[in-house]
C-alpha positions in Angstrom: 1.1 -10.7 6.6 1.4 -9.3 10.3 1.7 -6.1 10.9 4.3 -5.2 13.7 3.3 -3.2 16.8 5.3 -0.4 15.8 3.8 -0.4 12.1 0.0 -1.0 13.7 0.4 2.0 16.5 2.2 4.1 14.1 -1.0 4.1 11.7 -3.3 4.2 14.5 -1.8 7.5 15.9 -1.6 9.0 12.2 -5.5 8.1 11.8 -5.7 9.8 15.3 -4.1 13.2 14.4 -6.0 12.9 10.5 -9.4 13.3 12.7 -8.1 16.7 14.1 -6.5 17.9 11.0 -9.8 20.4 10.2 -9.5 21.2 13.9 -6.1 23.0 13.2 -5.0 22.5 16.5 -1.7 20.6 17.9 -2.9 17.4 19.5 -1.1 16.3 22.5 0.6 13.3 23.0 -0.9 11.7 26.1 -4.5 12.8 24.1 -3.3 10.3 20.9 -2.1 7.7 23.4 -5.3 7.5 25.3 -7.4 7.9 22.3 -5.8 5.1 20.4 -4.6 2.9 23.4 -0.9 3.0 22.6 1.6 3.3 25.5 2.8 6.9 25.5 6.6 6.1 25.5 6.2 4.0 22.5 4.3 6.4 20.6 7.3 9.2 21.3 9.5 6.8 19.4 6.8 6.3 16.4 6.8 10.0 16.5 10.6 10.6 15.8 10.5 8.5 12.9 7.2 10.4 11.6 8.7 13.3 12.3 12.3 12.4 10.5 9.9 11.3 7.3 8.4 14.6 7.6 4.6 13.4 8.3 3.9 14.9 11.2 5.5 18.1 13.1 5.4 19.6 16.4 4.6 22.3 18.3 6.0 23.4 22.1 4.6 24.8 24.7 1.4 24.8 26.6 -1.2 24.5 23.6 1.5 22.3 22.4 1.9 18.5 20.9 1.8 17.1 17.5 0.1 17.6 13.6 0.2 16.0 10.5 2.3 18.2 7.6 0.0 17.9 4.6 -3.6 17.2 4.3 -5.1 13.5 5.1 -5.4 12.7 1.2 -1.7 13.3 0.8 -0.8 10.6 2.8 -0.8 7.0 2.3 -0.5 4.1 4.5 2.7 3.1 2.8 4.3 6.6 4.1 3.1 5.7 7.3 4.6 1.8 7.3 8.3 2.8 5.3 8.4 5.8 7.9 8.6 3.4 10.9 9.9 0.2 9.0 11.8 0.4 5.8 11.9 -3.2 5.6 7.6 -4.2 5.4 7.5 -2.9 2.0 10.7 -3.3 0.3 11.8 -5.5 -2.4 14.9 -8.2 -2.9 17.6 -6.9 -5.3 18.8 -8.8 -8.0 22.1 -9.8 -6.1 19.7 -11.4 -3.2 17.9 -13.0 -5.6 21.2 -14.6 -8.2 22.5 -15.5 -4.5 21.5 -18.7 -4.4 18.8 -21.7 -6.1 16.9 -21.4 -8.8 14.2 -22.3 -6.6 14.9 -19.4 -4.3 15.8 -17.3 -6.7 11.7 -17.7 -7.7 10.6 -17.6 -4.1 12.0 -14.0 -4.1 11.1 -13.0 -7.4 7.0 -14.1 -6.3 7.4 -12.5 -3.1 8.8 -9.3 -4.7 5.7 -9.4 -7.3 3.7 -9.9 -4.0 5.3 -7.0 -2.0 5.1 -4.3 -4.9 1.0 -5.1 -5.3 0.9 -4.5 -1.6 2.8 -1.8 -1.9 0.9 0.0 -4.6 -2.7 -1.0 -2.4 -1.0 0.8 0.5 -0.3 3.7 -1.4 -4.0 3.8 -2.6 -5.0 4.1 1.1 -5.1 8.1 2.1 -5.3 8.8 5.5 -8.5 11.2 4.4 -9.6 7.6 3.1 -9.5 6.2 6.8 -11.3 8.9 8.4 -13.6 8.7 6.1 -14.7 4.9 6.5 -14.5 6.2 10.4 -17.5 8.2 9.8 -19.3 5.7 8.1 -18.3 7.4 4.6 -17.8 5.1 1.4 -14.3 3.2 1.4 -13.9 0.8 -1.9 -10.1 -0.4 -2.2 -9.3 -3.1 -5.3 -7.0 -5.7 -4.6 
């Protein structure tokens, strides 16, 4: 699987703004961009989308710029990835998969089988999870 530059950049800048969470302090957009190497205009539009999923907020003015809206260990990876692209981790319906072959009708049914264990790793994954492997902290996963 290959992660889209929107998907990639949007958990990178979540990771980004889960290391300032104990800070308690807005973190400004240009700071995330250059921190994380993401083009700042890009990472505006991530934002909306994190911001419509209500994972992050934002504050104006001077001491402004962005924070996440619950702690690190209440979100996953997979609320990252469906905020910015509803399609990575979603599954055929049954009138996709009666739409055609037998043999395609397996096809889907395997890669929906595939896509829900992904899905449920994902969830697994806390952003508190990710910082800590950033400091060197344990980080165990099962897949």
């Amino acid at each position: 699987m290959r992660l889209s530059a929107k998907v990639e950049y949007a958990c990178m800048a979540a990771i980004e703004l889960a290391l300032h969470y104990r800070k308690n302090v807005p973190v400004q957009l240009s700071e995330i961009a250059g921190a994380q190497d993401i083009p700042e205009k890009f990472l505006a539009q991530i934002f909306q989308r994190l911001k419509s999923a209500n994972i992050i907020s934002s504050a104006r003015g001077m001491a402004g710029g962005y924070f996440l809206t619950k702690k690190p260990s209440d979100i996953s990876l997979a609320d990252v990835i469906r905020a910015v692209d509803n399609t990575l981790l979603g599954t055929y319906g049954e009138a996709e998969m009666a739409d055609g072959s037998k043999g395609r009708e397996t096809v889907l049914h395997m890669w929906s089988l595939i896509s829900d264990n992904v899905a449920a790793q994902l969830e697994e994954i806390t952003l508190e999870k990710l910082v800590n492997l950033l400091n060197n902290e344990e980080f165990t996963y099962q897949i």
